[in-house]
ROTI-588941 format. One record per residue (C-alpha): y, x, z; residue in one letter. Coordinates in steps of 0.001 Angstrom, whole numbers, padded with zeros to 6 digits, always signed. Layout:
residues N
YXZa...
***
This chain:
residues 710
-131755-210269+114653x-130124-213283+116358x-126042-212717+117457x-127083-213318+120969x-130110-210519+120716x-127016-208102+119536x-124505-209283+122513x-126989-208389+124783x-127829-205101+124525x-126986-202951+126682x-129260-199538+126060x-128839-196989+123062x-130580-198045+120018x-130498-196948+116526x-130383-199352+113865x-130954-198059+110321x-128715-199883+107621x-127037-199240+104768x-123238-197761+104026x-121001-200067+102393x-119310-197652+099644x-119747-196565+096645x-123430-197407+094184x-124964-194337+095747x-126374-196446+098649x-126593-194011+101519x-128778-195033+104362x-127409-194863+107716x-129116-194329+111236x-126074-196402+113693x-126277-195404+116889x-125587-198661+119261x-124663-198925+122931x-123378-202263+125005x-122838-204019+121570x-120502-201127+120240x-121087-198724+117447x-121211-194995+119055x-122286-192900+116360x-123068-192571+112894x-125100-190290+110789x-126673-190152+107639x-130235-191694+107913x-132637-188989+107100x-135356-191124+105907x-133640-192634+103206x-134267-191560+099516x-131040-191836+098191x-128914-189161+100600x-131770-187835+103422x-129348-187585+105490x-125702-186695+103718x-122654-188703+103690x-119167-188786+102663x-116244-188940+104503x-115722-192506+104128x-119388-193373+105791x-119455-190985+108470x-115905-192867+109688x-117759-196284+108726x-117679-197154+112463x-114311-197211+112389x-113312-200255+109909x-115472-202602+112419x-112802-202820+115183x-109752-202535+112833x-106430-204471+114188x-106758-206862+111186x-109764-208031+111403x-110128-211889+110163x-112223-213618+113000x-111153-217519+112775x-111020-219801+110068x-107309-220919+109032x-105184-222986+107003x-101718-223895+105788x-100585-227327+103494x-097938-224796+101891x-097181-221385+101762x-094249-221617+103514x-095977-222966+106345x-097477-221151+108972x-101229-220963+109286x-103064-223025+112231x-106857-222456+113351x-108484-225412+113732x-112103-224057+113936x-114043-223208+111736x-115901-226372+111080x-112728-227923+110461x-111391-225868+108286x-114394-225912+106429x-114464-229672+105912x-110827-229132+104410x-111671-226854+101937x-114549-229557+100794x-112392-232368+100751x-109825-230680+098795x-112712-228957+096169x-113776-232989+095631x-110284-234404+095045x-109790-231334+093041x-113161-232366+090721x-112557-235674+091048x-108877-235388+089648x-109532-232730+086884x-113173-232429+086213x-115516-229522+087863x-114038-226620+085205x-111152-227254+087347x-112498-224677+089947x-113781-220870+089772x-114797-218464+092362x-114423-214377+092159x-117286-212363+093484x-117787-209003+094782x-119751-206591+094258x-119652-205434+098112x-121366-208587+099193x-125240-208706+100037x-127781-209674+096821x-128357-212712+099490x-124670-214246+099546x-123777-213126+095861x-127376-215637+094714x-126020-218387+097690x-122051-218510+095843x-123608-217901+092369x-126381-221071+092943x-123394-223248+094254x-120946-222718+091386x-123447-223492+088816x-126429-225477+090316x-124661-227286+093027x-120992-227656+091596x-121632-227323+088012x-118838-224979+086790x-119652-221752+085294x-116456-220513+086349x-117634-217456+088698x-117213-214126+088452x-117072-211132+089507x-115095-207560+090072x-117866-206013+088632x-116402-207394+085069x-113992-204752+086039x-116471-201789+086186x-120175-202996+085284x-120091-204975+082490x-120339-202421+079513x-122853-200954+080835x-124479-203441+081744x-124101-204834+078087x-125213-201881+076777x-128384-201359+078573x-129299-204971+077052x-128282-204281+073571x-130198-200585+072837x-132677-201184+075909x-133528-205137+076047x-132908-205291+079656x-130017-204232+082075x-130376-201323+084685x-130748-197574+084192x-134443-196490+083339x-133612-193097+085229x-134147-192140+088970x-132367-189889+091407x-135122-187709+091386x-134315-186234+087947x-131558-185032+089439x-133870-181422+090301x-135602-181707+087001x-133788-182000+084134x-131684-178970+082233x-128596-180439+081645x-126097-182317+082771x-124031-184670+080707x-121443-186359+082656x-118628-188780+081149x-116130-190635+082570x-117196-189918+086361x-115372-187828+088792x-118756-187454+090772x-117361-184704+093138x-114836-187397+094469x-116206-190682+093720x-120116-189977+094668x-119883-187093+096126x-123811-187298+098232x-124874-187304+094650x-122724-184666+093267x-124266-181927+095664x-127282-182692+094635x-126116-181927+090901x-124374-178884+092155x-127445-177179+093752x-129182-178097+090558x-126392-176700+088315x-126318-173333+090634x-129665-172371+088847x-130706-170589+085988x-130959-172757+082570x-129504-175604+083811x-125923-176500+082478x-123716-178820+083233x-121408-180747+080698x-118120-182822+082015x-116031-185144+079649x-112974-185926+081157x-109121-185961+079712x-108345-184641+083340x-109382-181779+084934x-111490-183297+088101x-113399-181541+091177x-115971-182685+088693x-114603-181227+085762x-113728-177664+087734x-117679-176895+088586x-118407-177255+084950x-119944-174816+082427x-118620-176641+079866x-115255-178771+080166x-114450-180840+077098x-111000-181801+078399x-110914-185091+075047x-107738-186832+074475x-108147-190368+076458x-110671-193306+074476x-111946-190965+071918x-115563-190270+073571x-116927-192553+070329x-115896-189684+068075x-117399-187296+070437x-120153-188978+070856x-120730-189665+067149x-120094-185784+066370x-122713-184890+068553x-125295-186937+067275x-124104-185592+063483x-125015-182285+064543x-128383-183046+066439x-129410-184471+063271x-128325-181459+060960x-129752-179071+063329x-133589-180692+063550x-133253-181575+067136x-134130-185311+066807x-137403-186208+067959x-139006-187856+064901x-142505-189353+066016x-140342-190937+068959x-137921-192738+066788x-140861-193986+064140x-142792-194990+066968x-140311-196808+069390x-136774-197254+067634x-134971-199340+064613x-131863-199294+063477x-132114-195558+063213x-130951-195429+059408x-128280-197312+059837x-126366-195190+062813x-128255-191886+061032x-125746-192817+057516x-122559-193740+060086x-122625-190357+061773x-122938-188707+058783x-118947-189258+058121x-118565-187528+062080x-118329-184153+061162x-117368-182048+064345x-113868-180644+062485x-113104-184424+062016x-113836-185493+066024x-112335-182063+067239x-108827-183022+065395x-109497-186734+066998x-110370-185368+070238x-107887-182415+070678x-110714-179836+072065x-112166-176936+069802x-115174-177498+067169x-117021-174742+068805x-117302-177034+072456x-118900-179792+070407x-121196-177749+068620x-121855-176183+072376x-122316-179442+074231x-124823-180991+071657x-126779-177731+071301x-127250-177833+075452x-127829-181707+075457x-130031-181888+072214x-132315-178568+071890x-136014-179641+072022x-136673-177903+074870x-134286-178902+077273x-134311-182578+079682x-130839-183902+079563x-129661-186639+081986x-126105-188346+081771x-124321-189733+084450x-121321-191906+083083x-119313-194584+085007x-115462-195953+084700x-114209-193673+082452x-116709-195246+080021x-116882-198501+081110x-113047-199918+081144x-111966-199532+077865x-111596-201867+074860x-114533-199434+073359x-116338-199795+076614x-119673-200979+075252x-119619-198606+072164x-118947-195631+074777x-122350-196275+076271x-124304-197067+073540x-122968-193640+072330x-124618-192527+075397x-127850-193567+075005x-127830-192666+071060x-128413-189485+072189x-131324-190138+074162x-132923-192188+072047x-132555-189826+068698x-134186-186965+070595x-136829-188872+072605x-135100-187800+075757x-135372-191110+078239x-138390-192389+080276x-139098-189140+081039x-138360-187237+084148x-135333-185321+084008x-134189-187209+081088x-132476-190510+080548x-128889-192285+080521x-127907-192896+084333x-125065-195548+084579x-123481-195139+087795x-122326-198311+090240x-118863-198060+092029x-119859-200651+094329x-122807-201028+097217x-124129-203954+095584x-123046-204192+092213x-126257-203464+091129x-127375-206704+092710x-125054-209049+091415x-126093-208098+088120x-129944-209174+088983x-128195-212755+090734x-126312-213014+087123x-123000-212784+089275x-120813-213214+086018x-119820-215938+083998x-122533-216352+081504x-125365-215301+083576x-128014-216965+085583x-130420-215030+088105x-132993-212293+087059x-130642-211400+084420x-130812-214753+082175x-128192-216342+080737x-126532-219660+080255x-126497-220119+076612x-130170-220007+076672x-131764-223601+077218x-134882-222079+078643x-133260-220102+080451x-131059-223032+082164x-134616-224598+082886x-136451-222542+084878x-133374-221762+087029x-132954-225430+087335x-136055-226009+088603x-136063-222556+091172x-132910-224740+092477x-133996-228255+092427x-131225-229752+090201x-131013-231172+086860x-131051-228455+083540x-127938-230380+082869x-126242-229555+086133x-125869-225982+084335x-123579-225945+081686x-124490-223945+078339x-121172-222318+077761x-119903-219243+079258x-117479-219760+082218x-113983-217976+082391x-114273-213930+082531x-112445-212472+085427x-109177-211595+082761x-109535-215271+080910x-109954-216886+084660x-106445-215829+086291x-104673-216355+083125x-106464-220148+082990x-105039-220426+086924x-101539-219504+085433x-101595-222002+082631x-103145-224550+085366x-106282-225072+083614x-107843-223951+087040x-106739-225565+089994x-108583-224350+092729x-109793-220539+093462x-112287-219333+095998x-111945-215222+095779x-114882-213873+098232x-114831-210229+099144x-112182-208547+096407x-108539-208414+096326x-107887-209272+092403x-103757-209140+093398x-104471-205369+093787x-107191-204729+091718x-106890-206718+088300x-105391-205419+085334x-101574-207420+084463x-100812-207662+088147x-097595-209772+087354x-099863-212535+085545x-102359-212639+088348x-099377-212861+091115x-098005-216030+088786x-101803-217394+088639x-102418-217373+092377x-098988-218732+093096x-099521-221619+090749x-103244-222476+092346x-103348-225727+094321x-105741-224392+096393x-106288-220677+097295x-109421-219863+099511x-109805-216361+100352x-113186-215388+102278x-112578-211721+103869x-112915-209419+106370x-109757-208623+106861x-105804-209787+106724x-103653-209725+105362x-104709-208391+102442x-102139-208650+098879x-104165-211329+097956x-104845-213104+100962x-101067-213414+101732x-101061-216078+099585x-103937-218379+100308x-103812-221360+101925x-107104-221175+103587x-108591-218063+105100x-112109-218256+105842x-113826-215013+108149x-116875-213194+106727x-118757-210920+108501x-118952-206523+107812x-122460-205711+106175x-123099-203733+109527x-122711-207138+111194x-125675-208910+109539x-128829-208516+107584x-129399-208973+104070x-130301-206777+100790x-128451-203972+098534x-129487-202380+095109x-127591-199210+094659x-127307-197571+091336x-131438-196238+090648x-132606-200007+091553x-133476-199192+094940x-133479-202488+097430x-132720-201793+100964x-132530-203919+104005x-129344-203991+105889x-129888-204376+109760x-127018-205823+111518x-125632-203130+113934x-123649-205691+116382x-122461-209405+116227x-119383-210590+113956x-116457-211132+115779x-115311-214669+116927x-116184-216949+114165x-116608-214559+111237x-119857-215492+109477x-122556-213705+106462x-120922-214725+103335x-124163-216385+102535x-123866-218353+105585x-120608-219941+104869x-121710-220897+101083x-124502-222817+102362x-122369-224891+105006x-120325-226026+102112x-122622-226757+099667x-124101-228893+102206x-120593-230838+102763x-120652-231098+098844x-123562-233159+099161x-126522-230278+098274x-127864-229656+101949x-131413-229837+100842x-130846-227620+098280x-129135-224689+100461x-131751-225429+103400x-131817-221690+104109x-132475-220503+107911x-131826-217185+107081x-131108-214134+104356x-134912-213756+104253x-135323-217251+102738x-132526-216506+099919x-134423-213436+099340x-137290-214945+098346x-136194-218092+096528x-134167-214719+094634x-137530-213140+093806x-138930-216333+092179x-136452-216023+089549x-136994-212519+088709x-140934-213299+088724x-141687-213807+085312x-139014-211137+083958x-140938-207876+082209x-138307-205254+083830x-137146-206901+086865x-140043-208166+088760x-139831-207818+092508x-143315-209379+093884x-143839-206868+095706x-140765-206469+097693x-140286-208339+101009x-138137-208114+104005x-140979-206964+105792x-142009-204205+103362x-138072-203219+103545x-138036-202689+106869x-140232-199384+106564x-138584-198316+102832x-136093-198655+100394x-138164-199779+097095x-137166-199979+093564x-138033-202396+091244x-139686-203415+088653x-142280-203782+091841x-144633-206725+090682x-147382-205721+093582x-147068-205594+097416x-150225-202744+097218x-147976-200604+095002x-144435-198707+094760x-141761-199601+093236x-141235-197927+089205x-138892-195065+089427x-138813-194298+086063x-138332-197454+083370x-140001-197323+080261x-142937-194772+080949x-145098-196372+077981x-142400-196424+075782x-142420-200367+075801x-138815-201633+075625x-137483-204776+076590x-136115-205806+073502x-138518-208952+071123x-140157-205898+068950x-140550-203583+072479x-138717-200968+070637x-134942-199731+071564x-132254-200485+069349x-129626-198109+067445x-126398-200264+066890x-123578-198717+064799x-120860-197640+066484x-117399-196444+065293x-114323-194975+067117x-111422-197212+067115x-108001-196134+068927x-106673-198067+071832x-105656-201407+072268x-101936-200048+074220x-101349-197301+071804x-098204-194746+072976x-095260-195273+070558x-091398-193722+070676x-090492-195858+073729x-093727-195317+075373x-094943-191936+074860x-097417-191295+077835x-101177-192512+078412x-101908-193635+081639x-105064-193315+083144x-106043-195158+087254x-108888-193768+089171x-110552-193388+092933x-109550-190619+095013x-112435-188894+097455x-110997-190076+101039x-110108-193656+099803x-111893-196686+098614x-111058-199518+096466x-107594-201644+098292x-108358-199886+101698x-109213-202825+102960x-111683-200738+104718x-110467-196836+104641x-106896-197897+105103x-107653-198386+109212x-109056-194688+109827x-106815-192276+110247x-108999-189331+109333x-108913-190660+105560x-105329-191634+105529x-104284-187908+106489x-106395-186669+103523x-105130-189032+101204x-101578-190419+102641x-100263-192198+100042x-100223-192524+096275x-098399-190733+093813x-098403-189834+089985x-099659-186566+088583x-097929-185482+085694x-098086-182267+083758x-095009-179608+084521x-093728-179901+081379x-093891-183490+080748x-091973-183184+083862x-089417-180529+082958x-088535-182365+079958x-087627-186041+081939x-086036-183972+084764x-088161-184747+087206x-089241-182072+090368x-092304-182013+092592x-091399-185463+094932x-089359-186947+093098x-089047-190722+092738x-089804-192300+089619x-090362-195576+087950x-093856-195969+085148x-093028-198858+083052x-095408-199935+080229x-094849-203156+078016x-095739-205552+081086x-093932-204457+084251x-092836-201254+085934x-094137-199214+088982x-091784-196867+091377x-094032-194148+092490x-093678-190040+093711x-094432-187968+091221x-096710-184767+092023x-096883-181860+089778x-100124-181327+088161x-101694-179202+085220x-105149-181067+085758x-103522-183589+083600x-103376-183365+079849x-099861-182631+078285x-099014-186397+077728x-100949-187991+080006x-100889-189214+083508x-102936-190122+086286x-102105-192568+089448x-104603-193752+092162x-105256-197529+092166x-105915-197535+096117x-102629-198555+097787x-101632-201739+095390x-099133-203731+096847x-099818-202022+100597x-097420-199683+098918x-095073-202442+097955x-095223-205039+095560x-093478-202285+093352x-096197-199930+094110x-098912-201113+092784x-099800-199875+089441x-101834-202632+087961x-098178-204025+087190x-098398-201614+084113x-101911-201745+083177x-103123-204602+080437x-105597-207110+079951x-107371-206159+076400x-110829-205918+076740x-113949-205327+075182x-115204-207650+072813x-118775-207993+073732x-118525-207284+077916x-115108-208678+078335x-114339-205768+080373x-109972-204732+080550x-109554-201423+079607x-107614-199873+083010x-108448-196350+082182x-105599-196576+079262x-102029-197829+079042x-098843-196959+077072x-096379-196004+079493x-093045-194063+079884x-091779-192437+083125x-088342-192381+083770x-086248-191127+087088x-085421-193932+090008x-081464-194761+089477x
***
C-alpha cells in the first residue's frame, strides 16, 4: 500500500500486521483512523498468539509518535560539528562517495555493515546482497551473532540444516517440559501461558534450568537451580542415566543416527554424583529430571534460548540438547523435539538471508564454491564478486574498526555501543571509524551519538515486508500508516545506494514483493528450506511455515516426519561433547559471576519501550540483584550505590536485594546501557570470548567483584 493510499485515509480500518518484539511473532489487528494508530489488539486469527499479547505489544502504538523519532537524513564532517540536513538524496550521495574513496583508498575489506535481527527478511536479503554481491566484502553481520548463532550452529551440526523441527502446537501435546536458559514467563511470555495451562494438568511436568530463580523458574515442578556454564555436565549426566536405565530408543538410533558410540563411551565418565558436585544441585534432581524427560512413555519438548546460546560452550549446550532427543527417538514427533527460541522478530529470517559473515542466502555459505555460484547467478554478478573467506564476526569486526583495519561502518537497526560485549573496545572502535553511518528509527541512540551520518528508516508498522518468528512461520507485515518525513523501508534505502555504487540493474526492485521472490529463488533447491509455495498473496490470508515447496499445500509444521535428516547420509549426528569451565573464571579479586538478561516490561536498548510510560513505571531503571548475604558481607543495604568491576571496566549501579540469585552470583538487566550513563551500562564488564565454532561472546558469564561507591 502506496504512502499516499495511507495519508489519505480518513475512515477506521484494521490492518493486520505483525508485533515487532520478541521471536514469538504475535499477530496484530491495528486499528487505524485519519492516518493515526487508535488501537491495538492481539490479532485473533493468527497461529502464533490468537489473540494474546504482552505488555510491550499492546503499547506498540506508542513507540510510532515517540519525541525522537529520526525523520531526515543528516550529516556532520566531524563529530564536533553539528549535524545539517541536506535531504535525503544528498546525504545519500555522501555516504556513496565517501564508501568509494574509502574502497578505493584501502581495498573493499575496508568496510562492514551490522545487521539486525528486527529488520524485515526483505531489507536484511537487500543489505546482505549489497555487501557481498554488489560491494564485495563479506564483512556483514549481524546482532543475532549475539543470540542465534549456537543454535543455529547446532541445528546444522546434529540436524544438517538450521531451524527448529518443532511447532507451537506441541506445546498442548507433549508431557514434559524441558526448559534451559529461557526466562519464558518474562521474555515470551504469549508463549509461556500456553506452557502454563499445559503444565496445570495431570502428567505433564515441567523442568526449568536456570542459576536464578525466574517467574520461569517459580512455576516449576522441578527447579534445578545449576551453578552458571555447567548445563554440559548436566546435560551429559542425564544422558548417562537414560542410557543405564533402558530409556534410549534403540531401532531409532540404528535406523537414523551415527556417532552414537562415540558420545554413548563419553557419557559414560558423567556419572550424576560427578555433575551434581559440578553443578551444585542434589543427585536425586538429576536422576528426577532425566527420568521425566527420558521415560518411554512420555513426549518431551525443550525450549532453550540465551542462557544456552552466549557462552564460550554455547554450541556444546545445544547439542546437549538435542542428545537427548535424538538417544530416545523423541523429535519429529508431535509433542516432542528441541525448540530453540528467537529473541528477535526476525531473527529467524536473517538466518534464511545468511545475515552473518560466512553465509549466503537459503542458508549456504561462502566457503563453498558452489555455493558462491548459484547465488552469483540469483544476483547477476560474477562468482568472484563473492569472496570465499569468512568476513569479520560481530566481536572480530569492532575490534578490526579499533585497530583501523575497518574504516567505514554502516550499523542498520542495532545499537552495538549498548549491546556488544567489551563496551570500552567498541566505544574506541566507533570513535576511530572514518565513517560512521547509522540507519535507525530513532535518536539519539548510544551509538548513533557518534555517527557522522544518520540515515531515517521506517517502523515495521510503517511498511510491508516479511517476518519468520521462532516455529518458521512467514507473515506479511501490512504497513499501518506512512513513515514520517523522509524515513524510508530499510530495504528501500539499500537499493538507492547500491544503485549510486554503480549496481542499479541489479537492485531494480519496485517493491518488498520483488525481494521476496528473488529471496525464494535461492531457497528453491534447498531440501529443508524451500518456500515455493509462499507468496505475498498467499500471506495475505495466513501466516505459513516453511519448508512449503507447493502453492496447493501448507506449510510443514513438524521437520523431519520421515526421519530423513539433512545431513549427506540423511541421518542426525551425535558429536562429543565435554564440559569445560568458563572462559572469565572468578578468582580472589573477582569472586562473583555475573550473569545480563531481559526484563518482562523492557526490550533490548529501549529504543522502542523506553518512550511508553506504562513500561518505564514497571521497570524504572536498572539495578543489580545480589543475594543478602553476598550483600551483608561487602556492606552493602537494599539501594545502595555500588560499582561491578570485572577485568575490563567497571559499572556504578543500585543494588537490590535478592535471594532469586545464587549465593555468588549476580544478575543486572542489559536494557538501559549508556541511557543510564556511560557508567551504567554493563557491557563495560562483560568480555568478548566466544565460542569456537559460532563465534558467539559469552554475556551470560563474567568474573566480577562488587564493591561500595566512594
Amino acid at each position: 500500500m502506496s504512502p499516499d493510499l495511507l495519508k489519505s485515509r480518513s475512515v477506521e480500518s484494521i490492518v493486520k500486521t505483525i508485533c515487532p518484539y520478541c521471536g514469538v511473532g504475535c499477530g496484530l489487528a491495528v486499528k487505524v483512523c485519519d492516518g493515526r494508530i487508535v488501537q491495538v489488539k492481539g490479532d485473533e486469527d493468527h497461529p502464533a498468539n490468537f489473540g494474546s499479547l504482552c505488555t510491550k505489544g499492546a503499547t506498540v502504538d506508542q513507540i510510532v509518535e515517540a519525541p525522537n523519532r529520526l525523520i531526515s537524513a543528516q550529516w556532520r564532517a566531524d563529530r564536533d560539528s553539528p549535524f545539517v540536513a541536506p535531504g535525503f538524496d544528498s546525504t545519500l550521495e555522501y555516504v556513496a562517495e565517501r564508501f568509494k574513496e574509502i574502497i578505493r583508498s584501502h581495498g573493499r575489506d575496508s568496510v562492514a555493515f551490522y545487521l539486525s535481527g528486527q529488520l524485515t527478511t526483505e531489507s536484511q536479503y537487500a543489505f546482505n546482497k549489497l555487501a557481498k554481491g554488489a560491494l564485495g566484502t563479506n564483512n556483514l553481520d549481524s546482532n543475532s551473532r549475539l543470540c542465534m548463532a549456537s543454535a543455529a550452529s547446532a541445528y546444522k551440526l546434529a540436524l544438517g540444516a538450521d531451524g527448529p523441527p518443532t511447532c507451537y502446537d506441541d506445546i498442548e501435546l507433549t508431557d514434559c517440559f524441558f526448559i534451559l536458559g529461557a526466562n519464558m514467563a518474562e521474555c515470551h511470555p504469549v508463549l509461556w501461558q500456553r506452557i502454563k495451562r499445559r503444565a496445570s494438568r495431570k502428567r505433564a511436568r515441567l523442568i526449568v534450568v536456570d542459576p536464578r530463580r525466574t517467574p520461569t523458574a517459580d512455576a516449576a515442578h522441578l527447579h534445578l537451580a545449576i551453578q552458571p556454564g555447567t548445563d554440559v555436565a548436566l546435560l551429559n549426566a542425564m544422558l548417562h542415566i537414560i542410557i543405564a536405565q533402558g530409556w534410549t530408543n534403540e531401532t531409532f538410533l540404528r535406523a537414523h543416527t551415527e556417532g552414537w558410540d562415540a558420545i554413548k563411551e563419553r557419557v559414560e565418565a558423567w556419572s550424576p554424583a560427578r555433575a551434581a558436585k559440578i553443578c551444585g544441585i542434589p543427585e536425586v534432581e538429576i536422576h528426577r529430571a532425566a527420568f521425566w524427560f527420558g521415560h518411554t512413555s512420555t513426549e518431551a519438548l525443550s525450549f532453550y534460548a540465551m542462557g544456552a546460546n552466549q557462552s564460550t560452550q554455547g554450541v556444546a549446550k545445544n547439542l546437549g540438547i538435542i542428545h537427548l532427543h535424538l538417544a530416545t527417538g523423541k523429535i519429529a514427533r508431535p509433542g516432542s523435539g528441541p525448540f530453540s527460541l528467537t529473541g528477535q522478530p526476525n531473527a529467524m529470517g536473517g538466518r534464511e538471508v545468511g545475515y552473518m559473515s560466512g553465509l549466503l542466502p537459503g542458508h549456504r555459505s561462502v566457503t563453498d564454491a558452489a555455493h558462491r555460484e548459484e547465488i552469483a547467478k540469483i544476483w547477476g554478478v560474477s562468482p568472484r564478486r563473492i569472496q570465499s573467506k569468512p568476513g569479520l564476526d560481530a566481536v572480530r569486526l569492532f575490534e578490526a574498526l579499533e585497530m583501523g583495519q575497518v574504516k567505514a561502518l554502516w550499523v542498520v537497526g542495532s545499537n552495538p555501543l549498548a549491546t556488544m560485549p567489551n563496551s570500552n573496545m567498541v566505544r574506541r572502535g566507533l570513535e576511530r571509524a572514518e565513517l560512521l553511518v547509522v540507519q535507525d528509527c530513532y535518536h539519539p541512540t548510544e551509538t548513533s551519538q557518534l555517527a557522522h551520518v544518520l540515515l531515517p528508516a521506517a517502523l515495521n508498522l510503517e511498511m510491508e515486508g516479511t517476518m519468520t518468528n521462532s516455529e518458521r512461520r512467514i507473515s506479511l507485515l501490512r504497513p499501518c500508516v506512512p513513515p514520517p518525513g523522509e524515513a524510508r523501508p530499510d530495504w528501500e534505502i539499500a537499493c538507492r545506494f547500491a544503485a549510486l555504487m554503480g549496481y542499479e540493474e541489479q537492485f531494480s526492485y519496485t517493491c518488498a514483493g520483488d525481494i521476496f521472490e528473488e529471496h525464494k529463488q535461492c531457497c528453491s533447491n534447498v531440501y529443508s528450506l524451500q518456500m515455493d509455495g509462499i507468496s505475498y498473496r498467499r500471506l495475505k490470508y495466513q501466516p505459513i511455515q516453511w519448508p512449503c515447496p507447493s502453492s496447493s499445500r501448507p506449510g510443514v509444521s513438524r521437520r523431519y516426519r520421515r526421519r530423513i535428516f539433512a545431513t549427506s547420509t540423511g541421518r542426525a549426528k551425535f558429536h562429543v561433547i565435554d564440559y569445560e569451565p568458563p572462559a572469565d573464571p572468578a578468582t580472589a579479586k573477582y569472586p562473583l559471576l555475573l550473569n545480563t538478561g531481559r526484563l518482562a516490561h523492557q526490550w533490548h536498548t529501549r529504543t522502542k519501550t523506553g518512550h511508553v510510560a506504562k513500561l518505564n513505571k514497571l521497570n524504572p531503571g536498572p539495578f543489580v540483584a545480589t543475594h543478602p548475604e553476598d550483600a551483608a558481607r561487602l556492606g552493602l543495604a537494599e539501594g545502595a550505590r555500588a560499582r561491578l568491576v570485572s577485568r575490563r571496566g567497571f559499572v556504578r549501579t543500585t543494588v537490590k536485594l535478592d535471594d532469586s540469585v545464587l549465593p555468588g552470583t549476580l544478575f543486572m538487566p542489559f536494557h538501559w546501557g549508556q541511557s543510564a550513563g556511560e557508567e551504567g551500562c554493563v557491557n563495560r564488564a562483560t568480555h568478548g570470548e566466544n565460542d569456537p565454532i559460532s563465534l558467539q561472546p559469552e554475556l551470560k558469564l563474567s568474573a566480577v567483584r562488587l564493591e561500595a561507591e566512594v
